[in-house]
LOPADREN-465077 format. One record per residue: residue number from 1; x, y, z of N, C-alpha, C in turn. Coordinates in nm, 4 decimals, decimal comma. Example, Ala and Ser with C-alpha at 12.3 -4.5 7.8 and 13.67 -1.06 7.14 Angstrom:
2
<k->1 | nxx->1,3190 | nyy->-0,5690 | nzz->0,7800 | caxx->1,2300 | cayy->-0,4500 | cazz->0,7800 | cxx->1,3200 | cyy->-0,3300 | czz->0,7800>
<k->2 | nxx->1,2850 | nyy->-0,2250 | nzz->0,7080 | caxx->1,3670 | cayy->-0,1060 | cazz->0,7140 | cxx->1,2900 | cyy->0,0030 | czz->0,7870>
% end
This chain:
83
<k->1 | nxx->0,0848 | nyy->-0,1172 | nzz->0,0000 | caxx->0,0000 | cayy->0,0000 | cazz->0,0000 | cxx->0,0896 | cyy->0,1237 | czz->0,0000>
<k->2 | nxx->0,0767 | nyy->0,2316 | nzz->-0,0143 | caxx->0,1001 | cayy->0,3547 | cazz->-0,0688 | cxx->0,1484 | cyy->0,4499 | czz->-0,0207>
<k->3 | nxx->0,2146 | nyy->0,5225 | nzz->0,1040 | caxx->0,2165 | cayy->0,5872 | cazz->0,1653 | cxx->0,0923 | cyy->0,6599 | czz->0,1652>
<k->4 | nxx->0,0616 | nyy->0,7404 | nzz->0,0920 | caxx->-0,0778 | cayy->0,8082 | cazz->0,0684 | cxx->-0,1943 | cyy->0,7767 | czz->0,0837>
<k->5 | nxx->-0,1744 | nyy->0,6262 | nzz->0,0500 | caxx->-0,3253 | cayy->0,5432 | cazz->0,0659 | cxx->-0,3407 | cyy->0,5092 | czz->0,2197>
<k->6 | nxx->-0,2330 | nyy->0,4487 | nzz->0,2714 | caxx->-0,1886 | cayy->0,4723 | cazz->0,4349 | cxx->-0,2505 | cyy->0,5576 | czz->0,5212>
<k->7 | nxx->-0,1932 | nyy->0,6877 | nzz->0,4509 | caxx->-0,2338 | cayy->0,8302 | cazz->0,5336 | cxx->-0,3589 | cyy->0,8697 | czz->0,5146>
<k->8 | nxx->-0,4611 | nyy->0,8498 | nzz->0,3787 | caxx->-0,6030 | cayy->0,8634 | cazz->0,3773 | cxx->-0,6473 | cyy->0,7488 | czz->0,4134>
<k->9 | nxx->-0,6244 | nyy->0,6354 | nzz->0,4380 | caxx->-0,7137 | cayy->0,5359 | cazz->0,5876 | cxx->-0,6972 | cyy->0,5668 | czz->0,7206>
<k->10 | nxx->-0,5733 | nyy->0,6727 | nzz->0,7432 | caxx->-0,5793 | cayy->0,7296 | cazz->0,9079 | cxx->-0,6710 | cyy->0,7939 | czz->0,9203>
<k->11 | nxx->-0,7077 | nyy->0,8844 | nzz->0,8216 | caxx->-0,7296 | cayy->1,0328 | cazz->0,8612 | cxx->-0,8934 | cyy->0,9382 | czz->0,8055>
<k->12 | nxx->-0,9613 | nyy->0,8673 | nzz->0,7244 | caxx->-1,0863 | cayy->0,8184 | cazz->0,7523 | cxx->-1,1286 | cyy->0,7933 | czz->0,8778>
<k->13 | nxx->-0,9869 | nyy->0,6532 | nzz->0,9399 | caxx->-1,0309 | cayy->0,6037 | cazz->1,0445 | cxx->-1,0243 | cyy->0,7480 | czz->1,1666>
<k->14 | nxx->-0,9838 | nyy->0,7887 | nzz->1,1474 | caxx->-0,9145 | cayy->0,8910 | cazz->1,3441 | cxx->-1,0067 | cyy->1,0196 | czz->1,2768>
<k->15 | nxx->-1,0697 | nyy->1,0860 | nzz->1,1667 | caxx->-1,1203 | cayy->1,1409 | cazz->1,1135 | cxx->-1,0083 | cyy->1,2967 | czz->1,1203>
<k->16 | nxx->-1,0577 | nyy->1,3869 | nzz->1,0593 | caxx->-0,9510 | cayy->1,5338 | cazz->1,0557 | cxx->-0,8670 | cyy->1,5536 | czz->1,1953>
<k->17 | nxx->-0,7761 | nyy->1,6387 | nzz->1,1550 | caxx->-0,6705 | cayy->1,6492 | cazz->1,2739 | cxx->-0,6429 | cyy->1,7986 | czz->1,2973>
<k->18 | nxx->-0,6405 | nyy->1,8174 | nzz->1,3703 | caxx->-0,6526 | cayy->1,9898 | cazz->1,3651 | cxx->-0,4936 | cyy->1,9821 | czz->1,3667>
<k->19 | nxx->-0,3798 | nyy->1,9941 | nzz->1,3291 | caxx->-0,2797 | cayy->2,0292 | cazz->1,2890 | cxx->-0,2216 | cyy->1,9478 | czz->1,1574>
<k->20 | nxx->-0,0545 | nyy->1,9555 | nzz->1,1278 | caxx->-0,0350 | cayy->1,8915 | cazz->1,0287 | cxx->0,1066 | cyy->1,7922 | czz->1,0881>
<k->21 | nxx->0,0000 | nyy->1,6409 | nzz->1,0985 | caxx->0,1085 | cayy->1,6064 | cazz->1,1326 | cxx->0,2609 | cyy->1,5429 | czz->1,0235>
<k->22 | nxx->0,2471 | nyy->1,6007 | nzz->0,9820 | caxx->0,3672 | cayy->1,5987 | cazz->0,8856 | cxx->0,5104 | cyy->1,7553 | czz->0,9244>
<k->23 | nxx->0,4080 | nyy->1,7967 | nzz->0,9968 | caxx->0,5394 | cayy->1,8805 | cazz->1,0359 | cxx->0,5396 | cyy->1,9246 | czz->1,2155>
<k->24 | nxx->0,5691 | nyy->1,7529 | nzz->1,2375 | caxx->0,6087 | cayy->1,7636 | cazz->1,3764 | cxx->0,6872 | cyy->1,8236 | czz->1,4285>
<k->25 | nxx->0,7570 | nyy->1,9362 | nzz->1,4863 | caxx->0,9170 | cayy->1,9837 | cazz->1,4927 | cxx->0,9949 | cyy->1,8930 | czz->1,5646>
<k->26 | nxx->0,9625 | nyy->1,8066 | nzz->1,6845 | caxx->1,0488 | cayy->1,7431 | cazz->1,7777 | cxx->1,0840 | cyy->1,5899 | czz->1,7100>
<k->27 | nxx->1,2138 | nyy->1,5295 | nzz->1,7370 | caxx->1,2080 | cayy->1,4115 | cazz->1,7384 | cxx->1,1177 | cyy->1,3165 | czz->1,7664>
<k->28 | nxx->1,0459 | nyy->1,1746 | nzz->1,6778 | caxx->0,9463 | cayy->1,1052 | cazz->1,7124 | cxx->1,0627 | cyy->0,9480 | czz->1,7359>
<k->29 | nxx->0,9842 | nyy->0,8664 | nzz->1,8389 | caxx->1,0483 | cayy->0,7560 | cazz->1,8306 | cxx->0,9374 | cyy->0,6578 | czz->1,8147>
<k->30 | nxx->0,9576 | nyy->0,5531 | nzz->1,7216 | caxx->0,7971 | cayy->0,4490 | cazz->1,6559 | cxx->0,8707 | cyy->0,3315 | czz->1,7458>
<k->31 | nxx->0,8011 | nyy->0,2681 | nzz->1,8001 | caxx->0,8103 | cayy->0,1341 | cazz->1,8169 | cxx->0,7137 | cyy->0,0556 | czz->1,8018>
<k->32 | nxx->0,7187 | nyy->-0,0498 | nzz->1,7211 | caxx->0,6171 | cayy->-0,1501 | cazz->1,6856 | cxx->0,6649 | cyy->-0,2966 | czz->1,6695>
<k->33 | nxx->0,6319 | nyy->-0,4065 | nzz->1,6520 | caxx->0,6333 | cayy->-0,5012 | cazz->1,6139 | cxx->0,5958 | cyy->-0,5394 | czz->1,4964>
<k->34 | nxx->0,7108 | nyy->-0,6076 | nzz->1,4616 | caxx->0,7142 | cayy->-0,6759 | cazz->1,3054 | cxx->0,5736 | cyy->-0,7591 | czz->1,2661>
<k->35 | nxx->0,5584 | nyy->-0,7959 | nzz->1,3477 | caxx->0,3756 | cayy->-0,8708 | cazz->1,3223 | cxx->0,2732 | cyy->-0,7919 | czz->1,3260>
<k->36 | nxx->0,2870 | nyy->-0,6714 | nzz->1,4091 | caxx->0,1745 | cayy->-0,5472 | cazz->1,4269 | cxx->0,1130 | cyy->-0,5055 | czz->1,3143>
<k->37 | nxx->-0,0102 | nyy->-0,4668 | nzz->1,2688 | caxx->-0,0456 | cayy->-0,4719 | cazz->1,1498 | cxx->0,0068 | cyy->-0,2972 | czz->1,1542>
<k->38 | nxx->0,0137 | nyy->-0,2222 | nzz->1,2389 | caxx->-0,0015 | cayy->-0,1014 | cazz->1,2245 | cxx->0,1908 | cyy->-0,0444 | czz->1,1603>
<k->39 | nxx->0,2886 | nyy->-0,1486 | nzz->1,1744 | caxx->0,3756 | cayy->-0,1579 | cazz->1,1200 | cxx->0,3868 | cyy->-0,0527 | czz->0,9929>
<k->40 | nxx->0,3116 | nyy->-0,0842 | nzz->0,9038 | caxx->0,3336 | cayy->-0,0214 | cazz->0,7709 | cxx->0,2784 | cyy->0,1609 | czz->0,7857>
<k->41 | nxx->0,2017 | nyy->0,1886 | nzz->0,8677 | caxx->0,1650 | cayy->0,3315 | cazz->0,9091 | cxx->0,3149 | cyy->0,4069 | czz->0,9923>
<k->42 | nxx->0,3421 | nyy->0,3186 | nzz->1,0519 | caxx->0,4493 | cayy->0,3859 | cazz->1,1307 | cxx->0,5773 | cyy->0,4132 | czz->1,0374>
<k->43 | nxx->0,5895 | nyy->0,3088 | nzz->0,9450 | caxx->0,7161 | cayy->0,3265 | cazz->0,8451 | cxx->0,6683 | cyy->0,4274 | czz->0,7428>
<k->44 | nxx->0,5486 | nyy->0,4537 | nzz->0,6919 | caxx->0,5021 | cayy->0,5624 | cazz->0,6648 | cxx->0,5724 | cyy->0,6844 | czz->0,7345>
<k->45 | nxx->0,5156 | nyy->0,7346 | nzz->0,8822 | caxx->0,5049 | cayy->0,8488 | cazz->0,9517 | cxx->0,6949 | cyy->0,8811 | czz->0,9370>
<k->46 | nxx->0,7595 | nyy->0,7803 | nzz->0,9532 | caxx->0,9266 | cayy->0,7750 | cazz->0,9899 | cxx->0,9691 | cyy->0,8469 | czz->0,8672>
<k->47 | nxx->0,9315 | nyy->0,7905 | nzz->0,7248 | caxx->0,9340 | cayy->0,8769 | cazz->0,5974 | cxx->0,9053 | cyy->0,9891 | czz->0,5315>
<k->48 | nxx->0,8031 | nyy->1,0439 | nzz->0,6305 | caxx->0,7586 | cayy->1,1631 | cazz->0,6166 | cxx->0,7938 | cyy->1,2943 | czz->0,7643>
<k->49 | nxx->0,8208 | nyy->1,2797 | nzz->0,8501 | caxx->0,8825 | cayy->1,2791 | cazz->0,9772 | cxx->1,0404 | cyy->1,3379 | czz->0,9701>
<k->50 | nxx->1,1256 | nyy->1,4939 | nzz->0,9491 | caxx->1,2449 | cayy->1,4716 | cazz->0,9725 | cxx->1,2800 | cyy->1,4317 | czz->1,0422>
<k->51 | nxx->1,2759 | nyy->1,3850 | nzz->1,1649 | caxx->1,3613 | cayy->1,3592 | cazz->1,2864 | cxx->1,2741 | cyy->1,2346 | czz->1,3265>
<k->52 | nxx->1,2822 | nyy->1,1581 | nzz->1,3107 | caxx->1,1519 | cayy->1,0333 | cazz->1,3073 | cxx->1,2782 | cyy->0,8639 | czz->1,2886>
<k->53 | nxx->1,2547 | nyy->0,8118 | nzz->1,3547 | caxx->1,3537 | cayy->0,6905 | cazz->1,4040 | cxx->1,2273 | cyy->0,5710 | czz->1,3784>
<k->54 | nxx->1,2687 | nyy->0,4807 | nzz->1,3666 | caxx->1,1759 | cayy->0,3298 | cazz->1,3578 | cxx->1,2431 | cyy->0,2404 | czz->1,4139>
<k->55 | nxx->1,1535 | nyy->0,1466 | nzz->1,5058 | caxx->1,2352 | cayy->0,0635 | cazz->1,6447 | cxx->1,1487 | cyy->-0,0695 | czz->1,5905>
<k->56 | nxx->1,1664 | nyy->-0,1273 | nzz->1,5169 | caxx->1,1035 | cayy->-0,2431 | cazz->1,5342 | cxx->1,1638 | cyy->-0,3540 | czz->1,6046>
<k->57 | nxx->0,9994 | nyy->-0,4209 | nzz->1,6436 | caxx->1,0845 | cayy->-0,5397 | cazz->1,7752 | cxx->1,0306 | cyy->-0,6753 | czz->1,6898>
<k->58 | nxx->1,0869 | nyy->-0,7845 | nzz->1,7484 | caxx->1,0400 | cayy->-0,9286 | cazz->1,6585 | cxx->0,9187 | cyy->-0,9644 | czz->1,7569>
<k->59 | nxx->0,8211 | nyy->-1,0151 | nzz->1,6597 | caxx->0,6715 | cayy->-1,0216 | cazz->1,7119 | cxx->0,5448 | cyy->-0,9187 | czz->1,7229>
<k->60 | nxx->0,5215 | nyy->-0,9075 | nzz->1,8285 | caxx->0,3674 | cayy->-0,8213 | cazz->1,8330 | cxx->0,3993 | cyy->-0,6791 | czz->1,9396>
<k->61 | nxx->0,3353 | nyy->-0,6071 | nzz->1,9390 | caxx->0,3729 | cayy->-0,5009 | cazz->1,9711 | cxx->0,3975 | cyy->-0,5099 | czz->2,1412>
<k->62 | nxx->0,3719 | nyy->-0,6015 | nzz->2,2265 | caxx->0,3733 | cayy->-0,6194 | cazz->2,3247 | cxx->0,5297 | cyy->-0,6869 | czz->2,3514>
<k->63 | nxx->0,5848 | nyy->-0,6860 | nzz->2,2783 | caxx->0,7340 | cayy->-0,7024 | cazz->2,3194 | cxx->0,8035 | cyy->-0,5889 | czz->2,3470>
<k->64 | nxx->0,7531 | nyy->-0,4564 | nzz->2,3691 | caxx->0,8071 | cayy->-0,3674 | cazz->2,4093 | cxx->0,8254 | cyy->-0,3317 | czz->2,5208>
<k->65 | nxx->0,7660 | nyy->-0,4488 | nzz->2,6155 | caxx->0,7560 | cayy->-0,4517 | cazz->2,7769 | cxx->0,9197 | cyy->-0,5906 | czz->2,8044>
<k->66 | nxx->0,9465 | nyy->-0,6295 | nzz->2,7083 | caxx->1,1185 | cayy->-0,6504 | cazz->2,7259 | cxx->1,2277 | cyy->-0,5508 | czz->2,8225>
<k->67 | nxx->1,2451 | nyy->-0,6197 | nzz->2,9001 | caxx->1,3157 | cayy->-0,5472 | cazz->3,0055 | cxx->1,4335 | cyy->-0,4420 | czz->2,9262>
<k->68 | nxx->1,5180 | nyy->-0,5626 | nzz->2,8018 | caxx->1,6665 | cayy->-0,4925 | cazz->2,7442 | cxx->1,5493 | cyy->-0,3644 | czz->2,6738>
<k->69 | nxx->1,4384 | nyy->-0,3773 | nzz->2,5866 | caxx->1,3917 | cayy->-0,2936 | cazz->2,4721 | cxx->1,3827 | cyy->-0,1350 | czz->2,5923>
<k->70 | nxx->1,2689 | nyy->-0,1857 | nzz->2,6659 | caxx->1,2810 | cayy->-0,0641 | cazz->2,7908 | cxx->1,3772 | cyy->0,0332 | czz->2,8433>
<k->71 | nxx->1,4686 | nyy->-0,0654 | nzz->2,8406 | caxx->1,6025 | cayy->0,0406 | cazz->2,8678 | cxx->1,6393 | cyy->0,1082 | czz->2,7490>
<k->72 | nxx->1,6600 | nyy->0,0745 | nzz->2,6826 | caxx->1,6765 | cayy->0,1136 | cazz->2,5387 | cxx->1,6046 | cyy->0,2435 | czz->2,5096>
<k->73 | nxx->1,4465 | nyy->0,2530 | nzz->2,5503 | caxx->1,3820 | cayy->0,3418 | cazz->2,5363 | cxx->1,3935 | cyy->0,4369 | czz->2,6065>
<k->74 | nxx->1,4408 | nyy->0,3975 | nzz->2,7061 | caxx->1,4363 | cayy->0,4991 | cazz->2,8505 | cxx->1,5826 | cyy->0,5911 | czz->2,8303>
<k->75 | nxx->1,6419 | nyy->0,5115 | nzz->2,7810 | caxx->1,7914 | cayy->0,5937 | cazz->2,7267 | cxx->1,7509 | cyy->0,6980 | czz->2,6481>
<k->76 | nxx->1,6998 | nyy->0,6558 | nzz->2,4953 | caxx->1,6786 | cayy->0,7302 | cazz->2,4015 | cxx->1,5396 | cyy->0,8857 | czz->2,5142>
<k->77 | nxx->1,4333 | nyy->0,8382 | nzz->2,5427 | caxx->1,3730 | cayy->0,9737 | cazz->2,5855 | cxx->1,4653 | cyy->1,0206 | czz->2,7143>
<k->78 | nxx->1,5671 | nyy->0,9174 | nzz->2,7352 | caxx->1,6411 | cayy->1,0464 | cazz->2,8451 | cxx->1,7370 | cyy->1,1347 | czz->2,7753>
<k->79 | nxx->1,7569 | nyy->1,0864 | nzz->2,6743 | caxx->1,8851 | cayy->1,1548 | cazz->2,5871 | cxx->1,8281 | cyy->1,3053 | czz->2,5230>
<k->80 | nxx->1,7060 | nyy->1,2532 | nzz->2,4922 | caxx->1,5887 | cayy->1,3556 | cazz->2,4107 | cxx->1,5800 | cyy->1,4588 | czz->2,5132>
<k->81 | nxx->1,5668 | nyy->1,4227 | nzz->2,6204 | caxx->1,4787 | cayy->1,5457 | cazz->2,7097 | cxx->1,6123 | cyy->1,6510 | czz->2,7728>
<k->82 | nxx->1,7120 | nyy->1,5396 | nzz->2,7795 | caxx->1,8433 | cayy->1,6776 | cazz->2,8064 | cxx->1,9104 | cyy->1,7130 | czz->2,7233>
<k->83 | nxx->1,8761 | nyy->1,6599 | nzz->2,5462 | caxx->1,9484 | cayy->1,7144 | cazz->2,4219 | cxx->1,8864 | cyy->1,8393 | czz->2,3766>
% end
């Protein structure tokens, strides 16, 4: 699917957005799982996103409660919040 086609099934499903999220200013961090269907939206947002990172984990999105992935995360928004 399309990037575009992607982004007009969000904005059907979640309906209008009162800003544009295509011009987030801050760093975004995606984490999802390789099985997650929502996978292909997030690799979307990372492509359109300057400052936009993609974390995929093996399995379903609930592997992000992995003790090592956690830290991992907790690094990266600690790094964010005093960079």
């Amino acid at each position: 699917m399309s990037p575009e086609a992607l982004t007009g099934e969000l904005t059907l499903t979640l309906g209008a957005w009162d800003f544009d999220p295509n011009a987030v200013p801050s760093p975004v961090e995606f984490v999802t799982g390789a099985d997650d269907v929502g996978a292909p939206y997030a690799a979307v947002w990372v492509g359109r996103l300057p400052d936009a990172r993609l974390h995929v984990v093996p399995g379903g999105h609930i592997a992000v409660l992995d003790p090592s992935l956690r830290r991992r995360l907790m690094a990266l928004l600690g790094s964010a919040a005093t960079g």
